[in-house]
DRENTORKOL-3810 file (N, C-alpha, C; in nm, 4 decimals):
REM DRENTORKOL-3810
@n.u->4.2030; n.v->-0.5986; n.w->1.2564; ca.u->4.1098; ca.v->-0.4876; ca.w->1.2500; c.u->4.0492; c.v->-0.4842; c.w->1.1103
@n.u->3.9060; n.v->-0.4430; n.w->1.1166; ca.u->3.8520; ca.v->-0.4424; ca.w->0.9871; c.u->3.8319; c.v->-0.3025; c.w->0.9392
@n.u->3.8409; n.v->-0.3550; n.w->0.7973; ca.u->3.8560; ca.v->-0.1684; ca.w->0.7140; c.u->3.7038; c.v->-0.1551; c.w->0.7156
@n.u->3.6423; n.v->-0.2252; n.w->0.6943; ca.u->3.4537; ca.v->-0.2063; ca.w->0.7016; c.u->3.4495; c.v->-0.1054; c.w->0.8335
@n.u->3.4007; n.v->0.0304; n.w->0.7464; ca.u->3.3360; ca.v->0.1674; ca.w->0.8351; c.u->3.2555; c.v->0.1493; c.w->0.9164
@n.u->3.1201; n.v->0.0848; n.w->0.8654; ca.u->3.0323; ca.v->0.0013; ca.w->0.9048; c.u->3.0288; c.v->-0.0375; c.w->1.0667
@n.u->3.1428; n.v->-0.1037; n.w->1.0506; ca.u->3.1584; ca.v->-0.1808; ca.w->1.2044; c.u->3.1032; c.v->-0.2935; c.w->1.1554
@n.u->3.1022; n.v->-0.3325; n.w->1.0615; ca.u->2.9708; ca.v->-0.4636; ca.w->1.0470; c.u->2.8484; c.v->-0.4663; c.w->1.0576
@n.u->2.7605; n.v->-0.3427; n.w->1.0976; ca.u->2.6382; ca.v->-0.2860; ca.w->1.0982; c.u->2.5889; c.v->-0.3160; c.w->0.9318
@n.u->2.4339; n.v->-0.4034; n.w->0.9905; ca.u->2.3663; ca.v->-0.4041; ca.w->0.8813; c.u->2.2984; c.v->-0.2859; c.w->0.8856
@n.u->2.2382; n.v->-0.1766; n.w->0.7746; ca.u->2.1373; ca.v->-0.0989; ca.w->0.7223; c.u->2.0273; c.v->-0.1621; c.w->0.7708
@n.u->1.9336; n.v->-0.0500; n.w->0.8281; ca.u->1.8195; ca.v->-0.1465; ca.w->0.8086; c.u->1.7380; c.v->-0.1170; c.w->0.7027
@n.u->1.6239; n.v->-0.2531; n.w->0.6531; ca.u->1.5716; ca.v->-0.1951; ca.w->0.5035; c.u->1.4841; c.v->-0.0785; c.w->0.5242
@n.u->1.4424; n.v->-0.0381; n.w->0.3619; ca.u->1.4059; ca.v->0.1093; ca.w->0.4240; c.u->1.2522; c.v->0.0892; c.w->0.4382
@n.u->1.2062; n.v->0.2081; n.w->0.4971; ca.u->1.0549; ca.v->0.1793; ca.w->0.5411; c.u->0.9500; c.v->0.1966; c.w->0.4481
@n.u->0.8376; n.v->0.1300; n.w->0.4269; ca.u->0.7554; ca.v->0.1379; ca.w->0.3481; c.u->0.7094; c.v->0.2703; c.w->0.3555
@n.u->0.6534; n.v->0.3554; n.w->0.2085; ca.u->0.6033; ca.v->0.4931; ca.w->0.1987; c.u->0.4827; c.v->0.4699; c.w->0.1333
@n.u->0.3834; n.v->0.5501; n.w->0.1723; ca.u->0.2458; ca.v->0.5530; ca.w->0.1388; c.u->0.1854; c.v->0.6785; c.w->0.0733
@n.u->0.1484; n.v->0.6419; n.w->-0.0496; ca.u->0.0963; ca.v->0.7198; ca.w->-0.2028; c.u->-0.0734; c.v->0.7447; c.w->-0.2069
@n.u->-0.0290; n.v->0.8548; n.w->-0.2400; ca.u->-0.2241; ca.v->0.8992; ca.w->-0.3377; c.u->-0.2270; c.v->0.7616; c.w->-0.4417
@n.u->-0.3639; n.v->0.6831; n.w->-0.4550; ca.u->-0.3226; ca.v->0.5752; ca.w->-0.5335; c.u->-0.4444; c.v->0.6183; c.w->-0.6390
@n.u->-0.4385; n.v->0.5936; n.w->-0.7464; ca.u->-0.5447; ca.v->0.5945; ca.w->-0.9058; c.u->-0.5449; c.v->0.4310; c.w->-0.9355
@n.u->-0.6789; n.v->0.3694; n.w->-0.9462; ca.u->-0.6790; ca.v->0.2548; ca.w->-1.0108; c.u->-0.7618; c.v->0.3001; c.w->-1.1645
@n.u->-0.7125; n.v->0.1705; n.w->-1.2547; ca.u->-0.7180; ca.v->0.2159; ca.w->-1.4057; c.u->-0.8758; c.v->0.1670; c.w->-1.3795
@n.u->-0.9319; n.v->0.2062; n.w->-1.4596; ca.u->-1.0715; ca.v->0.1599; ca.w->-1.4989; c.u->-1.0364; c.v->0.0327; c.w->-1.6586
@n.u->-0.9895; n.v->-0.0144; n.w->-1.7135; ca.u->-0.9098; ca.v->-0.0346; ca.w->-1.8197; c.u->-0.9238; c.v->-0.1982; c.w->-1.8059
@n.u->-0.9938; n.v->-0.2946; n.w->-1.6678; ca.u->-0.9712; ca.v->-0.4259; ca.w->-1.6152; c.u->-0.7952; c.v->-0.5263; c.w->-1.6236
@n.u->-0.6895; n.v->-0.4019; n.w->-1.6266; ca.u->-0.5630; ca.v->-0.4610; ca.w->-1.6009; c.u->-0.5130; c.v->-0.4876; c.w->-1.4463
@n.u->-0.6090; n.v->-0.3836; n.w->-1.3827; ca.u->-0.5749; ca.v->-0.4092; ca.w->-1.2358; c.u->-0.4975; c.v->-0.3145; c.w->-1.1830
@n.u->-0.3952; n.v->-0.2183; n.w->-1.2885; ca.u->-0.2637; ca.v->-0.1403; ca.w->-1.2131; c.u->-0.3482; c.v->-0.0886; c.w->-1.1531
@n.u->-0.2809; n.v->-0.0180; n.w->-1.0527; ca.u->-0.2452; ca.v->0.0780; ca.w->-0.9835; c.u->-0.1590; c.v->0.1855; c.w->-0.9952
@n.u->-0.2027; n.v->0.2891; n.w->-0.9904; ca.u->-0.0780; ca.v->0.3985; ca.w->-0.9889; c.u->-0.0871; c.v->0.4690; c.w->-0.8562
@n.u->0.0633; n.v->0.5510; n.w->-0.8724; ca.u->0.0889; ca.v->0.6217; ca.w->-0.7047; c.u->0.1263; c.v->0.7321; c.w->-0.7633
@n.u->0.0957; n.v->0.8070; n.w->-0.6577; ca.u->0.0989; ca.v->0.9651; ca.w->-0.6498; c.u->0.2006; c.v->1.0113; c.w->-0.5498
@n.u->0.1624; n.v->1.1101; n.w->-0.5522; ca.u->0.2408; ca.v->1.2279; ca.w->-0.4191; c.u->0.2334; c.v->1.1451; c.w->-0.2923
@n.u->0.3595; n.v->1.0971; n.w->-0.1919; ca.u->0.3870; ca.v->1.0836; ca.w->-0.1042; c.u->0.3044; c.v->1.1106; c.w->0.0855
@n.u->0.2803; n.v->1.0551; n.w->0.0969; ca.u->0.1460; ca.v->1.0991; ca.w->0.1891; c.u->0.2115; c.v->1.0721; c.w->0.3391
@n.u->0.1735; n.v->1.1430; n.w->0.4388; ca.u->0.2076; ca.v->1.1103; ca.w->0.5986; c.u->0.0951; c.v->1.0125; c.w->0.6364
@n.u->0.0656; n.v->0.9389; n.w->0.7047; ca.u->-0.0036; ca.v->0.8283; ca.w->0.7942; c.u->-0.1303; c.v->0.8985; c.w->0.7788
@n.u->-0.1373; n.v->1.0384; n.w->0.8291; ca.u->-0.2618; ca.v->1.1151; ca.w->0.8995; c.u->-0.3028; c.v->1.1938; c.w->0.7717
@n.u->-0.2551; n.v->1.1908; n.w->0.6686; ca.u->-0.2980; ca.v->1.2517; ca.w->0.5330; c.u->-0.3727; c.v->1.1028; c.w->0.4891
@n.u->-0.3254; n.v->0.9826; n.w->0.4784; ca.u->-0.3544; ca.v->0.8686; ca.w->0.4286; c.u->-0.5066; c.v->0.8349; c.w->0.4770
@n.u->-0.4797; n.v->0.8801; n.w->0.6164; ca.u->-0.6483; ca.v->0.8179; ca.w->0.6723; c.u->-0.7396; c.v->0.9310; c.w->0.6057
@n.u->-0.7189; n.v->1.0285; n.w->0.6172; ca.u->-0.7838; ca.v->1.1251; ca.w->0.5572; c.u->-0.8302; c.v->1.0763; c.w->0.4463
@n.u->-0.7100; n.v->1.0380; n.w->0.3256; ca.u->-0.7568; ca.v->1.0259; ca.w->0.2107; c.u->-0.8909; c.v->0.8950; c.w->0.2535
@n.u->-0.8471; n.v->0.7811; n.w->0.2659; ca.u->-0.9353; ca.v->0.6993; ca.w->0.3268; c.u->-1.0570; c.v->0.7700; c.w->0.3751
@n.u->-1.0687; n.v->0.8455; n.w->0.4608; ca.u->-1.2089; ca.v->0.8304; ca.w->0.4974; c.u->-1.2712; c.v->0.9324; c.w->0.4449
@n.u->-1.1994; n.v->0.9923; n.w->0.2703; ca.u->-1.2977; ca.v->1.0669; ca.w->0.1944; c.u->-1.3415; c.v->0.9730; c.w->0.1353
@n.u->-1.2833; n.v->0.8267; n.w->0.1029; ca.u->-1.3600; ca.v->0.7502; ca.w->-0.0008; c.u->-1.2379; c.v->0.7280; c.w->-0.1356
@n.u->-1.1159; n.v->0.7687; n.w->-0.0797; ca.u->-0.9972; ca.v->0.7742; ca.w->-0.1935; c.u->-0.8971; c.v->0.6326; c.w->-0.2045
@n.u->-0.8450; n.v->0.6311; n.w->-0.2987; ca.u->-0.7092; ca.v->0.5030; ca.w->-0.2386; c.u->-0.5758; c.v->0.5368; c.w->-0.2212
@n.u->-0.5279; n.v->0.4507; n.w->-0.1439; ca.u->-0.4082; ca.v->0.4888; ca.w->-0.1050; c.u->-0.3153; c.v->0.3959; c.w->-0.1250
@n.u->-0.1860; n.v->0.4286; n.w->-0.1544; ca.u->-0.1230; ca.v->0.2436; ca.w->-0.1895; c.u->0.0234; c.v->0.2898; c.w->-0.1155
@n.u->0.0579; n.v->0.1619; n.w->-0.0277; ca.u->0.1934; ca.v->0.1556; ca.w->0.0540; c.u->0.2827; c.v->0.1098; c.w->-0.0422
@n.u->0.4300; n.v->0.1264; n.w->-0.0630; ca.u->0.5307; ca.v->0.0766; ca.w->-0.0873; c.u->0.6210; c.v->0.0579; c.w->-0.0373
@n.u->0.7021; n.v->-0.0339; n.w->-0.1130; ca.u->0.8063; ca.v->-0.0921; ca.w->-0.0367; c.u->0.8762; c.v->-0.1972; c.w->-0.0805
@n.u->1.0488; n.v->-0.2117; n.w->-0.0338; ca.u->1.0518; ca.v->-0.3644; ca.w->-0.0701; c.u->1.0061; c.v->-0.5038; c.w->0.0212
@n.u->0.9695; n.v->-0.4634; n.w->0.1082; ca.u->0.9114; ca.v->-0.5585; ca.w->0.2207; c.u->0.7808; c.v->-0.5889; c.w->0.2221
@n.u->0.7256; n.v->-0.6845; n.w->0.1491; ca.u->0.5733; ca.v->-0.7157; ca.w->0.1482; c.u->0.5065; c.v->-0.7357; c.w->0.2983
@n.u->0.5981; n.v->-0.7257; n.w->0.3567; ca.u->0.5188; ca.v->-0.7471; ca.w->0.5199; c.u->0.5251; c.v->-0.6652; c.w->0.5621
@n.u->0.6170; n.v->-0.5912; n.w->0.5507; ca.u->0.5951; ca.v->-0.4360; ca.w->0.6242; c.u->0.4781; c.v->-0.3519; c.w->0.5823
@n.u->0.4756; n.v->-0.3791; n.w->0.4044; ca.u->0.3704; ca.v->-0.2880; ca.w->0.3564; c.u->0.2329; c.v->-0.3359; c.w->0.4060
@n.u->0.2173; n.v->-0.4545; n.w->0.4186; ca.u->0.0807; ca.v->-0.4695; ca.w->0.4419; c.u->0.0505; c.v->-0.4819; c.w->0.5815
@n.u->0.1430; n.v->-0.4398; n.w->0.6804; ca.u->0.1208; ca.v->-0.4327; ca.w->0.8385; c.u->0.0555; c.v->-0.2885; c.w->0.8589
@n.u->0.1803; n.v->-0.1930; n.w->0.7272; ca.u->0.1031; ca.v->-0.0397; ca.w->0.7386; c.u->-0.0001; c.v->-0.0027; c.w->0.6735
@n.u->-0.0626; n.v->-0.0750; n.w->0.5822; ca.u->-0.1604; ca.v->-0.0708; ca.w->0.5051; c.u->-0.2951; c.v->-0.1440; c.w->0.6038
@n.u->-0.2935; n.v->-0.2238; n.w->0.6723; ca.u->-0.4000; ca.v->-0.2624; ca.w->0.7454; c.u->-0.3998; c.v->-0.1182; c.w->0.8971
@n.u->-0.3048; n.v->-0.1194; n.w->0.9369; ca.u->-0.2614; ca.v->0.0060; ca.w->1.0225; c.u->-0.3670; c.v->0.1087; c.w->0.9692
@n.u->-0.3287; n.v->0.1653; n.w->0.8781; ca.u->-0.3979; ca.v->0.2522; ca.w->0.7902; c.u->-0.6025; c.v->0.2465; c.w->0.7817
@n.u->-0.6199; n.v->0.1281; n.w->0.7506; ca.u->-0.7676; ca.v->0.1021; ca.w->0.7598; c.u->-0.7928; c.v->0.0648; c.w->0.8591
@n.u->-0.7269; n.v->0.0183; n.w->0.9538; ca.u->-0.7532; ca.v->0.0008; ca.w->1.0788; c.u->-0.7942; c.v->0.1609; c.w->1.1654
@n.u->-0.7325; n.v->0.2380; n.w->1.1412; ca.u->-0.7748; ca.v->0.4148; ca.w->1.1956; c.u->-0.9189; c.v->0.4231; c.w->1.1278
@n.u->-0.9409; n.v->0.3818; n.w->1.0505; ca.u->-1.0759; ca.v->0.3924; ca.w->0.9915; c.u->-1.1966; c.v->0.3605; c.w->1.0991
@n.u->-1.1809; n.v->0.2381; n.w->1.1330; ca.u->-1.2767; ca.v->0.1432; ca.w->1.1696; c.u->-1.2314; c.v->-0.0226; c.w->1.1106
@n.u->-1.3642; n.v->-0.1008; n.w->1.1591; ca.u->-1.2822; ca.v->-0.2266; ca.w->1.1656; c.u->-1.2144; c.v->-0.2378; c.w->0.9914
@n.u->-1.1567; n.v->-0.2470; n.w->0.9780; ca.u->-1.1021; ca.v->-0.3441; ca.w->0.8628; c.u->-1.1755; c.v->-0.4997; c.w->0.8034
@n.u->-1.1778; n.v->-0.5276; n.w->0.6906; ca.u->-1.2289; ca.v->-0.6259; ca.w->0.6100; c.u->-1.0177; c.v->-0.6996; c.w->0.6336
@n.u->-1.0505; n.v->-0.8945; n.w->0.6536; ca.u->-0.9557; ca.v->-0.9645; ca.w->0.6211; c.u->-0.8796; c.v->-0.9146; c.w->0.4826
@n.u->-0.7013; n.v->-0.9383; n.w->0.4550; ca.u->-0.6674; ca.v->-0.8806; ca.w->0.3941; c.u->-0.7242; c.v->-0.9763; c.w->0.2193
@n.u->-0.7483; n.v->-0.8336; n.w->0.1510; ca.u->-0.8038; ca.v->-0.8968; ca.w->0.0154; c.u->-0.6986; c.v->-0.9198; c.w->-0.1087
@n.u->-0.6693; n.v->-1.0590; n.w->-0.1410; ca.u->-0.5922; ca.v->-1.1200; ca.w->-0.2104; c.u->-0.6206; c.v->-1.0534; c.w->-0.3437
@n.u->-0.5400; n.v->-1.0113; n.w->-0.4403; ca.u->-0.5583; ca.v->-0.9695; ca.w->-0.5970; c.u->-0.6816; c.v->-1.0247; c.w->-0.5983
@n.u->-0.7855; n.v->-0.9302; n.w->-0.7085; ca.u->-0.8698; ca.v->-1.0043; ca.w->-0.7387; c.u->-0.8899; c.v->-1.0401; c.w->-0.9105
@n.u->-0.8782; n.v->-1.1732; n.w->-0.9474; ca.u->-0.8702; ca.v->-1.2208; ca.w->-1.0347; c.u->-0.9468; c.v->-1.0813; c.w->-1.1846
@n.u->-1.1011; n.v->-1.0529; n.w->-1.1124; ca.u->-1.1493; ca.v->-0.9883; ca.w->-1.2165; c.u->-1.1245; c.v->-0.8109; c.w->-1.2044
@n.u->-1.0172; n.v->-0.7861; n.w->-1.1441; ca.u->-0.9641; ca.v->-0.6983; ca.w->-1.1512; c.u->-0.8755; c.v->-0.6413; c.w->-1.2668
@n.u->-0.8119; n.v->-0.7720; n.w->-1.2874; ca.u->-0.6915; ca.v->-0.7760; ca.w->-1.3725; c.u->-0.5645; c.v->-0.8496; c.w->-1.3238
@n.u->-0.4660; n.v->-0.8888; n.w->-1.4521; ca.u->-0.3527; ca.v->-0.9152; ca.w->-1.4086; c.u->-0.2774; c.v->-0.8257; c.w->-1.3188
@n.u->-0.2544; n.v->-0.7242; n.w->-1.3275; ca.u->-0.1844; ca.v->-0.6218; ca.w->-1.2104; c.u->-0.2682; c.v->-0.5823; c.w->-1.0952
@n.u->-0.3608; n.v->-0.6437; n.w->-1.0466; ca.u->-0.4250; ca.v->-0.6179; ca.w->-0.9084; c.u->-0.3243; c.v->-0.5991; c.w->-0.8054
@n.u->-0.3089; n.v->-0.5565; n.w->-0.7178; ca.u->-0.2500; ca.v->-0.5284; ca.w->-0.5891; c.u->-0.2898; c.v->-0.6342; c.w->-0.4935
@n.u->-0.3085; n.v->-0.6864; n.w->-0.3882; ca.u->-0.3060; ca.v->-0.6772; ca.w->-0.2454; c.u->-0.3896; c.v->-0.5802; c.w->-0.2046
@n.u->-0.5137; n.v->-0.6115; n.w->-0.0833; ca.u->-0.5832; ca.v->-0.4660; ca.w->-0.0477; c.u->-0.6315; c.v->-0.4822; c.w->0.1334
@n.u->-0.7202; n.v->-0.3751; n.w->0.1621; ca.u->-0.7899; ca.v->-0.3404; ca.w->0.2520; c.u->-0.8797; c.v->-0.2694; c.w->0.2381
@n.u->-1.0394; n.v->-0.3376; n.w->0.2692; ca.u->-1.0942; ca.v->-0.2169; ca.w->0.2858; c.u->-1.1936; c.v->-0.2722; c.w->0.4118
@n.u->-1.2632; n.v->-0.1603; n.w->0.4283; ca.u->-1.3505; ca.v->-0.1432; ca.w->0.5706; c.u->-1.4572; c.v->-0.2944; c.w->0.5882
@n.u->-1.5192; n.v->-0.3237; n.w->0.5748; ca.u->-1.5590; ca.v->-0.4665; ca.w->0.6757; c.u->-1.6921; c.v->-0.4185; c.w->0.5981
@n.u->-1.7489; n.v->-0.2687; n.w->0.6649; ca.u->-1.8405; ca.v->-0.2021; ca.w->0.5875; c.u->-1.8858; c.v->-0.1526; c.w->0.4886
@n.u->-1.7666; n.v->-0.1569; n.w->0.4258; ca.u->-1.7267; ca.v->-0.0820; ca.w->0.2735; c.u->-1.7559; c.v->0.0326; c.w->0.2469
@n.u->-1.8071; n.v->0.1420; n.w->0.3888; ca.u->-1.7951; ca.v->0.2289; ca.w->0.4632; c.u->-1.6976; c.v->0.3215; c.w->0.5293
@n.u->-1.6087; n.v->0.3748; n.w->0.4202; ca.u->-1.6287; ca.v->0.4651; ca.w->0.3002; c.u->-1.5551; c.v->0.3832; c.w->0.2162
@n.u->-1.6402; n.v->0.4127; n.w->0.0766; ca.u->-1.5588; ca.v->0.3051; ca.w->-0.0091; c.u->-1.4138; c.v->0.3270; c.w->-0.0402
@n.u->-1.3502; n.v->0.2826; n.w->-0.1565; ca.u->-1.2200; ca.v->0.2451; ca.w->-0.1235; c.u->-1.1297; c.v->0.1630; c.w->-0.0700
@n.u->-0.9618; n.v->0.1556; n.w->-0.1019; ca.u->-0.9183; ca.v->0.0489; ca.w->-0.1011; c.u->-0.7890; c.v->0.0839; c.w->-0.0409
@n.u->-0.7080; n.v->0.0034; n.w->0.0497; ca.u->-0.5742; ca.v->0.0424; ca.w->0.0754; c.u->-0.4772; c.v->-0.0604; c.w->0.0323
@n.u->-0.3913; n.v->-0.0377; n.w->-0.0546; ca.u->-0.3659; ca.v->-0.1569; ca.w->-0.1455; c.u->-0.1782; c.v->-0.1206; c.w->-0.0611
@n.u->-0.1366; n.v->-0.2323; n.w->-0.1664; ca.u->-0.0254; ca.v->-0.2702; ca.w->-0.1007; c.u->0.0995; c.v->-0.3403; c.w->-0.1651
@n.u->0.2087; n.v->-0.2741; n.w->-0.2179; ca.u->0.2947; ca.v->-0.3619; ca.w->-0.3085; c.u->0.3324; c.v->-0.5414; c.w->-0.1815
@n.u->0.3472; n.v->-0.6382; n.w->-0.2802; ca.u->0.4084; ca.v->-0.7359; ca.w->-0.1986; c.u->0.4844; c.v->-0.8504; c.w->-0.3507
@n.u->0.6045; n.v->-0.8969; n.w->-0.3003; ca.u->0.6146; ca.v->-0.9202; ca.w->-0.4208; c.u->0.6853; c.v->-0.8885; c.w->-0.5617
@n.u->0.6545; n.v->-0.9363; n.w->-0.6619; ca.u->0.6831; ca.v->-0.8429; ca.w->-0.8163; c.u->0.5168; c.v->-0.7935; c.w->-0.8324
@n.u->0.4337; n.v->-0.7997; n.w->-0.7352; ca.u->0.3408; ca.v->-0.6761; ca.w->-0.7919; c.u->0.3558; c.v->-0.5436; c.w->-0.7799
@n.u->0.3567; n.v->-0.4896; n.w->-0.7987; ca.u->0.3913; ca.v->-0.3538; ca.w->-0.7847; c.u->0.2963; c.v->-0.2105; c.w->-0.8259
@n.u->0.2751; n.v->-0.1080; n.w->-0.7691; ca.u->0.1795; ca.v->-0.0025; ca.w->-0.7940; c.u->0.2794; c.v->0.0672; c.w->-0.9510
@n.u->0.2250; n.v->0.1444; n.w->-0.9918; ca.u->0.3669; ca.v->0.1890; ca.w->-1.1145; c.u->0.2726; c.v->0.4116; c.w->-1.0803
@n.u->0.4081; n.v->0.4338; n.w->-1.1624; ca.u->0.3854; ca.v->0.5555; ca.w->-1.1549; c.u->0.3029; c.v->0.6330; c.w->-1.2330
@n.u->0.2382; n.v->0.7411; n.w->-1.1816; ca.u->0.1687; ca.v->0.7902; ca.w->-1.2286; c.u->0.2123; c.v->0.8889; c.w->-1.3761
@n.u->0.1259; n.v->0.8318; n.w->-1.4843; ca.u->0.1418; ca.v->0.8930; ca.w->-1.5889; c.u->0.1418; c.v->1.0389; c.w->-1.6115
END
């Protein structure tokens, strides 16, 4: 018999959470995150024209809910790789196909990471 409480049950990892996001004007690329957002607050923010950034330790999870996310929008643009003239700390993104409403739904994957808001 095993002393593991558990039963041998793995945890499962935890689920990606989705932030009010601020990008720097500064050309480093961060990202910062805010206050904690529900799905249906997120599109919202989205379709005022705001950003929003998923986290997580699962780069695939985040960016399944992050396209999820612009996907409630309307179509979605293919997912957008850091962009070089962004900066070194660019994110991972999404935005509309249309760029209609502007904005971005970015996405930790990785050691990139959004950082906290100052």
């Amino acid at each position: 018999m095993s002393n593991d409480p558990t039963g041998g049950a793995v945890a499962p990892p935890p689920q990606p959470t989705i932030h009010e996001a601020d990008r720097t004007t500064n050309l480093s690329g961060i990202v910062y995150y805010g206050a904690v957002l529900t799905f249906d607050e997120a599109v919202a923010r989205r379709a005022a024209g705001e950003d929003v950034v998923v986290r997580g330790p699962d780069g695939v999870a985040n960016r399944r809910l992050a396209y999820q996310i612009e996907a409630a929008l309307g179509p979605p643009d293919r997912v957008q790789a850091p962009h070089r003239s962004a900066g070194p700390a660019a994110l991972p993104h999404f935005h509309q196909l249309s760029r209609n409403p502007i904005g971005h739904t970015f996405y930790e994957v990785g050691t990139r990471r959004a950082r906290r808001r100052p």
